[in-house]
Structure formats: structure tokens, C-alpha cells
C-alpha positions as CSV (number, residue, x, y, z in Angstrom):
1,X,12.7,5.9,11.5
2,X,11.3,5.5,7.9
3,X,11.3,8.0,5.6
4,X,9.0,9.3,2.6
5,X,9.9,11.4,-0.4
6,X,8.1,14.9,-0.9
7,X,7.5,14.7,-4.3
8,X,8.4,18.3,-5.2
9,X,11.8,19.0,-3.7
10,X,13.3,15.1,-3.4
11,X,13.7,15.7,0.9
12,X,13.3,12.8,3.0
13,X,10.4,13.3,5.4
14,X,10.0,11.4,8.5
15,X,6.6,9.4,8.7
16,X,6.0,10.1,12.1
17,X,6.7,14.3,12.7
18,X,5.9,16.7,15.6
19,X,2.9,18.9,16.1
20,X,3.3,21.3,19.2
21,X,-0.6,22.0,20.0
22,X,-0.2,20.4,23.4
23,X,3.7,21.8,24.3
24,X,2.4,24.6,26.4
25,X,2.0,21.7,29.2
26,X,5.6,21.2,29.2
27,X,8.3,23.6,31.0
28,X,11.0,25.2,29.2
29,X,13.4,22.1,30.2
30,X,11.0,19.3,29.0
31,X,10.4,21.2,25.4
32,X,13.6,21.3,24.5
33,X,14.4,17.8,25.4
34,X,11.2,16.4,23.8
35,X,12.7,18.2,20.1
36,X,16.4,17.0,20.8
37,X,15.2,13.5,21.4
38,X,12.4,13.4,18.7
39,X,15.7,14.5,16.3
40,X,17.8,11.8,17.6
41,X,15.2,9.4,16.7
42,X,15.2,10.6,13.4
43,X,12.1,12.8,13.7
44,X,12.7,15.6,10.9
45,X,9.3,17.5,10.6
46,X,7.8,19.9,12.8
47,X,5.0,21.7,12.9
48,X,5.8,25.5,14.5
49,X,2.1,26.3,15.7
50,X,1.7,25.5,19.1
51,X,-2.1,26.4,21.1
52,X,-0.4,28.9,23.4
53,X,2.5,31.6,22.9
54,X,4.6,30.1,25.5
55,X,6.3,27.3,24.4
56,X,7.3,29.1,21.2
57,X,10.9,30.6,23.1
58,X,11.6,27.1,23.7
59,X,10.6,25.4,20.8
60,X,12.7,27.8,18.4
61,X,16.0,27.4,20.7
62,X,15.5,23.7,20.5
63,X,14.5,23.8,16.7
64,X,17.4,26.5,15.7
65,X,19.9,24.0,17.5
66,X,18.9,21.3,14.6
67,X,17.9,23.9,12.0
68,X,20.3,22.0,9.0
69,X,19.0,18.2,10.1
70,X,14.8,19.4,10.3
71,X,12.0,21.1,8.4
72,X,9.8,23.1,9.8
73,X,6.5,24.3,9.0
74,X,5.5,27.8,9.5
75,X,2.4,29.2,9.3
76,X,1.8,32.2,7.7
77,X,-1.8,33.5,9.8
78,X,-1.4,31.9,12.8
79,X,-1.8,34.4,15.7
80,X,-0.7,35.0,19.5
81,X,-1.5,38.2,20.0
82,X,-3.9,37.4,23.4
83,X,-1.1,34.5,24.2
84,X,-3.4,32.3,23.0
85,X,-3.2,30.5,19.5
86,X,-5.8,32.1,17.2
87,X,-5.9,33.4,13.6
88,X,-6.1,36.1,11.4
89,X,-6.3,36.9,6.9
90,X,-5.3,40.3,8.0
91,X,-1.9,40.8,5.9
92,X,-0.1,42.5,8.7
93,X,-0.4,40.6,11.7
94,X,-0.1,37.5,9.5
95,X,3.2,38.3,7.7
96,X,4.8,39.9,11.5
97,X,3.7,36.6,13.4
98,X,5.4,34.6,10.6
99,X,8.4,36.5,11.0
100,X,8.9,36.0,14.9
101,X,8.5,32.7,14.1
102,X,11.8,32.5,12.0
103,X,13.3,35.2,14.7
104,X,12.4,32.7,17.2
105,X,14.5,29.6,14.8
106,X,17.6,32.2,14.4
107,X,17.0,30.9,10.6
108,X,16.0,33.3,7.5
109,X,13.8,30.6,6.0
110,X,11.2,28.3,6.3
111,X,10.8,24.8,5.1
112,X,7.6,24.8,4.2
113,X,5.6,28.4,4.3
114,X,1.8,27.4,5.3
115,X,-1.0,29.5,3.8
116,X,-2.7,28.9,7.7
117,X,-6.2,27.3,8.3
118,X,-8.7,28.1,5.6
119,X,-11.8,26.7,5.8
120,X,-14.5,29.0,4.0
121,X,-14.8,30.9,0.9
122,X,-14.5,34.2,2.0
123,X,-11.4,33.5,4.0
124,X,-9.5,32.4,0.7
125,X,-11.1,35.2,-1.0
126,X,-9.4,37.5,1.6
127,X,-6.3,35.6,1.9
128,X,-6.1,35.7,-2.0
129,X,-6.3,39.6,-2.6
130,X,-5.8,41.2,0.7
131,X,-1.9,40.5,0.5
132,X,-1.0,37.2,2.3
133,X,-1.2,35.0,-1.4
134,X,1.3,38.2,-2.7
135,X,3.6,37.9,0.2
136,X,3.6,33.9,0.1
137,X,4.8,34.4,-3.7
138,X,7.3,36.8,-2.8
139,X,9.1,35.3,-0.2
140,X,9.1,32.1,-2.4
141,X,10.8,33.8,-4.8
142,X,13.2,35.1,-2.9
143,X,13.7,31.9,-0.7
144,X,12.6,33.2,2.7
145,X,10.3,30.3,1.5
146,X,11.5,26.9,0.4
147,X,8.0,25.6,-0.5
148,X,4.9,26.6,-0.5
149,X,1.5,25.0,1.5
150,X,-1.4,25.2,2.6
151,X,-3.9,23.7,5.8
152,X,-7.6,23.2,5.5
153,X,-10.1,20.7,6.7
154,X,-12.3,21.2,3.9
155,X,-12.0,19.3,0.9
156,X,-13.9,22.2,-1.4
157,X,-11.0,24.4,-0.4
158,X,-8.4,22.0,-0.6
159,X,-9.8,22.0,-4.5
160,X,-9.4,25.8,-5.3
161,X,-6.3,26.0,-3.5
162,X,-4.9,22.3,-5.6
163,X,-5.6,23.9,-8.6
164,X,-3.5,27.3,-8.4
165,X,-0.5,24.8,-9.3
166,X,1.3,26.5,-6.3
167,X,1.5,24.2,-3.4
168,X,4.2,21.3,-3.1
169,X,2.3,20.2,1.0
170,X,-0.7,20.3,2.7
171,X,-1.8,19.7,6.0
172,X,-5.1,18.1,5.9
173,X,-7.2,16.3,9.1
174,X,-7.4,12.3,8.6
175,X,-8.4,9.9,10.8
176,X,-11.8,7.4,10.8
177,X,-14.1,9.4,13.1
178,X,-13.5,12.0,10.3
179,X,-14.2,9.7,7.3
180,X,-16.8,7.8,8.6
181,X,-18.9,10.2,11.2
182,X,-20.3,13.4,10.9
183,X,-19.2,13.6,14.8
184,X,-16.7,16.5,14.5
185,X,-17.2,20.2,11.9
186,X,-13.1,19.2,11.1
187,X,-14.6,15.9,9.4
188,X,-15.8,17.3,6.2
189,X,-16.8,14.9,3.2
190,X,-17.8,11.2,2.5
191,X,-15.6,9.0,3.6
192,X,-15.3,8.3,-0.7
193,X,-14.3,11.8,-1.3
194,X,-12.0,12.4,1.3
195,X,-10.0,9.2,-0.5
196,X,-10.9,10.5,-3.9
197,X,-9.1,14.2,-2.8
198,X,-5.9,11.9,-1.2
199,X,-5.6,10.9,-4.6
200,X,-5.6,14.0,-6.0
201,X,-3.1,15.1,-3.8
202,X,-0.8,12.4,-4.5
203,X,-1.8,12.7,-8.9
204,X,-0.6,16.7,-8.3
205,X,2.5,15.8,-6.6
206,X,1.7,17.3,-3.6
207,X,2.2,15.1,0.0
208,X,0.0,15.3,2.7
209,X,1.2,16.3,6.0
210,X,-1.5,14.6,8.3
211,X,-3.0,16.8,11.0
212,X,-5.4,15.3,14.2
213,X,-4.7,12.1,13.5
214,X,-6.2,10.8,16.8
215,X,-9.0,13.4,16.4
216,X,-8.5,15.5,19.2
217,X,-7.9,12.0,21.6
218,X,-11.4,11.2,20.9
219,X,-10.4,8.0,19.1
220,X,-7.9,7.0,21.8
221,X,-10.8,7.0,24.6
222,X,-13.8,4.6,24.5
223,X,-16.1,6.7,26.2
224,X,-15.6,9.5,23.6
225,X,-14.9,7.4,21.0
226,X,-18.1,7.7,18.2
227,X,-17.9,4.2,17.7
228,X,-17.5,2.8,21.3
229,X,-14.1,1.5,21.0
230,X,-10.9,2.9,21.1
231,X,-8.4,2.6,19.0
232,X,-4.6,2.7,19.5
233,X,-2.2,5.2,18.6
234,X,0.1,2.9,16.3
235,X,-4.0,1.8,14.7
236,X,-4.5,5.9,13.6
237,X,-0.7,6.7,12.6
238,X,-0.9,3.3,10.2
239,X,-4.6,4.1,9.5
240,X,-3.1,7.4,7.8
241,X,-0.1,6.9,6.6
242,X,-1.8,3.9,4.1
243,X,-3.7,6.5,2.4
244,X,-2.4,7.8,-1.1
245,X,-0.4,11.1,-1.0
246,X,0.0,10.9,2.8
247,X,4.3,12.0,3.8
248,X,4.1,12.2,7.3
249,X,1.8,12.2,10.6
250,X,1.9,14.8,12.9
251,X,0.4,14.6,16.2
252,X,0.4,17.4,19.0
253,X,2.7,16.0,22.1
254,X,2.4,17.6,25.5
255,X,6.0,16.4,26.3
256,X,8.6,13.4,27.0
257,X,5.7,10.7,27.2
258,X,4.0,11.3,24.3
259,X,6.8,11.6,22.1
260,X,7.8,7.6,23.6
261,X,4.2,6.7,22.9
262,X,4.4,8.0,19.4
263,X,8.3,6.1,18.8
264,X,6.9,3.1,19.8
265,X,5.1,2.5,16.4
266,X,8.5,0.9,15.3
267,X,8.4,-1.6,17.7
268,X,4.5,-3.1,17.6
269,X,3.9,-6.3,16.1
270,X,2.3,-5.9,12.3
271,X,-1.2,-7.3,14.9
272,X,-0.9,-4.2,16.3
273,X,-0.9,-2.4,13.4
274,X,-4.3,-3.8,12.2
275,X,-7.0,-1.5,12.3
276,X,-9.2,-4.2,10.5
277,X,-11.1,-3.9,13.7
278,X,-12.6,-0.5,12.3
279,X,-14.9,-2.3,10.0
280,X,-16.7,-4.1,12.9
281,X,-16.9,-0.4,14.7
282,X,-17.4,2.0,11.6
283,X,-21.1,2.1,10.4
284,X,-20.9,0.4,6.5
285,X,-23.5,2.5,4.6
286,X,-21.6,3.3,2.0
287,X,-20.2,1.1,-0.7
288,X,-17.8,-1.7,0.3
289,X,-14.0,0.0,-0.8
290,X,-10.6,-0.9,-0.4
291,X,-8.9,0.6,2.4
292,X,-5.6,-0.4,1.7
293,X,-5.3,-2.1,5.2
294,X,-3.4,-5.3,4.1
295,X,-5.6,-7.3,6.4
296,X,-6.4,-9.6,3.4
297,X,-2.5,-10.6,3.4
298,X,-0.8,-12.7,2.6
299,X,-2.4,-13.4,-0.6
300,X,-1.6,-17.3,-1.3
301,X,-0.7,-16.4,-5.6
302,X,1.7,-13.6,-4.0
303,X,0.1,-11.0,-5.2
304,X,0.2,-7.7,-2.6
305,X,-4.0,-6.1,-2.7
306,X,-3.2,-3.2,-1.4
307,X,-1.2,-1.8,-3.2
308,X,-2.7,-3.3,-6.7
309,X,-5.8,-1.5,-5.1
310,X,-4.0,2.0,-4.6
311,X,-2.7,1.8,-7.8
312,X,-5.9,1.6,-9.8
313,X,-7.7,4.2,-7.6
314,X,-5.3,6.5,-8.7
315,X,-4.7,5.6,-12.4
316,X,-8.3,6.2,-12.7
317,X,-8.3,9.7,-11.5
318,X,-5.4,10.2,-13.4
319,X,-2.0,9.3,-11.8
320,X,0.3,8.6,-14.7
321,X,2.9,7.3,-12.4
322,X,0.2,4.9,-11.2
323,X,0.0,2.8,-13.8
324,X,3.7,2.3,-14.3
325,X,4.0,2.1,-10.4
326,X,1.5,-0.9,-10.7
327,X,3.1,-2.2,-14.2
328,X,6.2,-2.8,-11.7
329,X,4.5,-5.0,-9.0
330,X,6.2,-8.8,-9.2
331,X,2.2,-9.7,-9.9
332,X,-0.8,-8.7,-11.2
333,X,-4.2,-8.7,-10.7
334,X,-4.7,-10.9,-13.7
335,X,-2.5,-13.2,-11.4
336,X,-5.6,-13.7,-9.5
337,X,-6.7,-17.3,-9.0
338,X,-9.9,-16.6,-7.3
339,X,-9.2,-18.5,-4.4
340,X,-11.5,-16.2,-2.1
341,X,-9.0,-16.0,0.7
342,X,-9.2,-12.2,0.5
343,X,-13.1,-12.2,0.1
344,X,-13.3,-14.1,3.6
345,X,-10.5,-12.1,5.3
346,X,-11.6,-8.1,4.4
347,X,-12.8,-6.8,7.2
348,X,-14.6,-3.7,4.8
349,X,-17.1,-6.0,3.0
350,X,-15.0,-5.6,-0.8
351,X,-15.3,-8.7,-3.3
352,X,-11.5,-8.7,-4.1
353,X,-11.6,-11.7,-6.4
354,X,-13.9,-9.9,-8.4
355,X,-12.5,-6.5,-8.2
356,X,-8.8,-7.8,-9.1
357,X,-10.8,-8.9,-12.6
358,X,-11.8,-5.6,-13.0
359,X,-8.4,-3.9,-12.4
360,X,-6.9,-6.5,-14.7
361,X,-9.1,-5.8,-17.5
362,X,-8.7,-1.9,-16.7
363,X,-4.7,-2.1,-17.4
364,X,-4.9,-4.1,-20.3
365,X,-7.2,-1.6,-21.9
């Protein structure tokens, strides 16, 4: 397992966590074997929402057996009421559901506390003033809480919500039929502002915790694929978890077998990690830009584009650590020799050559 740091807090977070959307497919048995392997492998983040009220017994027995080794995430508006997952930014309901859910762990807090799926105006406004935001505060205070986040699929509200200064996580949707369709209403944005809000995230300190990375399956299944291809699992985890700010990737298992599928992004070949093949599926009407895909590598004056790449997107949006983070790179873009191996080799149409002479002359300003 490989780990990332959340910045507020210093845990370790696993890059590949849980979601439990699909868990009510499992028995009782099989859910709580699919959480005591996943923790075995090292899996240490979970995501407590499941789409139906039944595996949610299970789950927490499983969960409250590994409470001290895991974090969990616990949303605070989720609703299974009907037995079915749906939501609510009614205060009461919310704050009971969340409740059960740490009833269910046999724990008194939660990891992270999730302000739950808010996607409109009006639903923050509510959430804001009709209690939920006031309860959320209180129980961090107290430490019912640990830290405080929120989920959205909309980048406007990921915005408002960034800049109470509150939030140390958020769960936000990534994946390319989100960035570069406007197949799905959970893909929101230009592909170019969905990165430019990644790197907000990551300038505010505040990790990403990646939700529907394989957009609902769609991207794993030619025929429903946008772009007429699929792609692979190990293609959407890596996909996401090279964007800025991004800690971990949850996707939703239905049991044993997916969780395998999932663990065997350790063991594929850095070929099956390339999703270069993207560029040749993704329409390209918007400006060439660095993906941060590595498939330019290796660079033959050692220098590693990526990551010079990251760094400058998010120096110039204000990511003091950025610069510093770039400053420590063996080599520089001004170590460039213009060569053109990377022009030839990016699959997303960007001019390295002539962008590393930009970010040189960008950090010696």
C-alpha cells in the first residue's frame, strides 16, 4: 500500500480507500470479510455511506473491529429512512442518521465529519443556517469530530464552501468522462477549471478524497463508454491520483472481487498505468495542457515534466509550498536542452520544450 499525508492533521491515508455504494450486493459474511482484508492490505479509508441501509450492521461491526488502525468518513445528511440511501438539509434527521452511524462503529467519533452532498445554492444556504453548519462546529469542538469536510460535484460550491477556512477533506467526483464530456450532470466544469479548483484544494491544504472514479462503470465498459473505449481500473485510479491535492481514491465495491480488482493496481506494469491512450479518445478542443501523465518520460537531461509541470500550475495560483517543492527537484526546467523528445511523446498536444522556457523564466522572476 502507499500512503499520502492529509495535510491538516499529519495521518497517513491510503491511496486506494473504500467506498460502500455497491455493499448492499454482498451478504453479511462477505461485508465483513471484504473490510478485514481491505485492512490487511493496508486499506485505511472508508467511506460510511453505502446506497442501501442494509449493509450498514455489517459494515460497522467490521469497521469497529479496526476502529484504531482506519478513518472513516461519516456523513452528516445522508439518509435511510425508506432503506434506501437518500438525503436530507433537515437538521434533525441529518444530525440522528449521523449518530447511528457512530452507534453502528461502537466509536464516539468520526474521522472525518462530511457536510453530505451539496450541489445547489439553496441547499448550502439551508445547510448553513438551518443547524447542520452549527452542529458540524460543535461536535468539532468537542471532538465527536476529528475534522471537518465536505462532498460536492460542483466546483461553484466547492468555492463557497473552500473559503469558510473550515474544511481539512473533500470528496469531490474525478475522472475523464467528467473533465472532458458533458455526458454525466456529476461532471460539472471545463476540464481547465476542474484542475484549476484541484489546485486550489491542494494551495488551501485541503486533500481530495476522490469520489466515482470509474464514473458510475461507464468508463470501464466500451459500449457506455462516451469515448468508445474503455479504460481500465488501474488507467482511472492513476488518472486521479496524478492530479494536485488528490489523498486517496475511493471506489464503491460490491464485495470480495472488486476489492482484488482494486489491490491489483500494485502489481500492473507502469504500461498499464498509462492512460496516454485518453488523448487519442478525449475530444481536444480546448487548449493543449499538461496532464501530469509522465508519458513524456524518461526525459533524456533527467529532468521529471510532470512534476516541474505541477509545480508551476500551482505556484501560479498561489501554492507557496510549490515553489520550494519545485526549487528541490535534482533539475530544472532551465535544465531543458530542447531535444523535443517530450514534444513527440505527449499524447495531449503540449509543446514542453517550449513550456519548460516558460516555467524557467517564471521561477527566476
Amino acid at each position: 500500500m502507499e500512503y499520502r499525508i492529509l495535510p491538516h492533521g499529519g495521518e497517513k491515508i491510503s491511496v486506494i480507500g473504500l467506498g460502500s455504494a455497491g455493499m448492499h450486493n454482498a451478504d453479511d459474511a462477505e461485508i465483513e470479510r471484504t473490510v478485514d482484508e481491505a485492512v490487511d492490505a493496508g486499506v485505511n479509508h472508508f467511506d460510511f455511506i453505502p446506497s442501501e441501509a442494509a449493509p450498514l450492521a455489517a459494515m460497522g461491526r467490521a469497521l469497529g473491529r479496526h476502529r484504531d488502525q482506519v478513518h472513516v468518513q461519516v456523513h452528516i445528511g445522508a439518509l435511510y429512512a425508506s432503506g434506501a440511501y437518500g438525503w436530507t438539509t433537515a437538521a434533525e434527521p441529518a444530525i440522528a442518521e449521523f449518530e447511528q452511524r457512530l452507534k453502528a462503529l461502537g466509536t464516539d467519533y468520526a474521522d472525518f465529519g462530511f457536510i453530505h452532498c451539496i450541489d445547489e445554492d439553496a441547499d448550502l444556504d439551508r445547510v448553513m443556517n438551518g443547524g447542520i453548519w452549527d452542529y458540524a462546529q460543535a461536535r468539532k469542538a468537542d471532538g465527536t469530530i476529528r475534522h471537518l469536510a465536505f462532498s460536492t460535484h460542483n466546483l461553484h460550491i466547492a468555492r463557497r464552501l473552500l473559503a469558510t477556512d473550515a474544511f481539512d477533506l473533500a470528496m469531490f467526483s474525478l475522472n475523464p468522462l467528467y473533465d472532458y464530456t458533458d455526458e454525466s450532470e456529476y461532471g460539472r466544469g471545463e476540464a481547465g477549471d476542474r484542475m484549476a479548483l484541484l489546485c486550489e484544494f491542494e494551495r488551501a491544504s485541503v486533500g481530495v478524497s476522490v469520489m466515482k472514479p470509474f464514473a458510475g462503470g461507464q468508463l470501464l465498459d466500451a459500449a457506455q463508454s462516451p469515448f468508445g473505449r474503455a479504460l481500465t481500473r488501474t488507467q482511472c485510479i492513476q488518472y486521479a491520483l496524478d492530479k494536485p491535492g488528490v489523498l486517496t481514491v475511493l471506489p464503491g465495491v460490491h464485495g470480495l472481487a472488486d476489492l482484488h480488482d482494486l489491490l491489483s493496481y500494485f502489481d500492473a506494469t507502469p504500461a498499464e498505468h498509462d492512460y496516454s491512450a485518453l488523448a487519442a479518445m478525449a475530444p481536444q478542443s480546448r487548449e493543449a495542457r499538461c496532464v501530469y501523465c509522465n508519458h513524456c518520460q524518461p526525459c533524456p537531461a533527467g529532468l521529471q515534466i510532470g512534476l516541474v509541470n505541477k509545480y508551476y500550475d500551482l505556484a501560479r495560483v498561489g501554492d507557496a509550498l510549490a515553489e520550494e517543492h519545485y526549487r528541490n527537484l535534482e533539475k530544472h526546467a532551465g535544465d531543458c536542452v530542447s531535444c523535443g523528445h517530450c514534444d513527440k511523446r505527449c499524447p495531449f498536444g503540449v509543446a514542453q520544450s517550449t513550456r519548460m522556457a516558460e516555467i524557467a523564466a517564471y521561477f527566476s522572476a
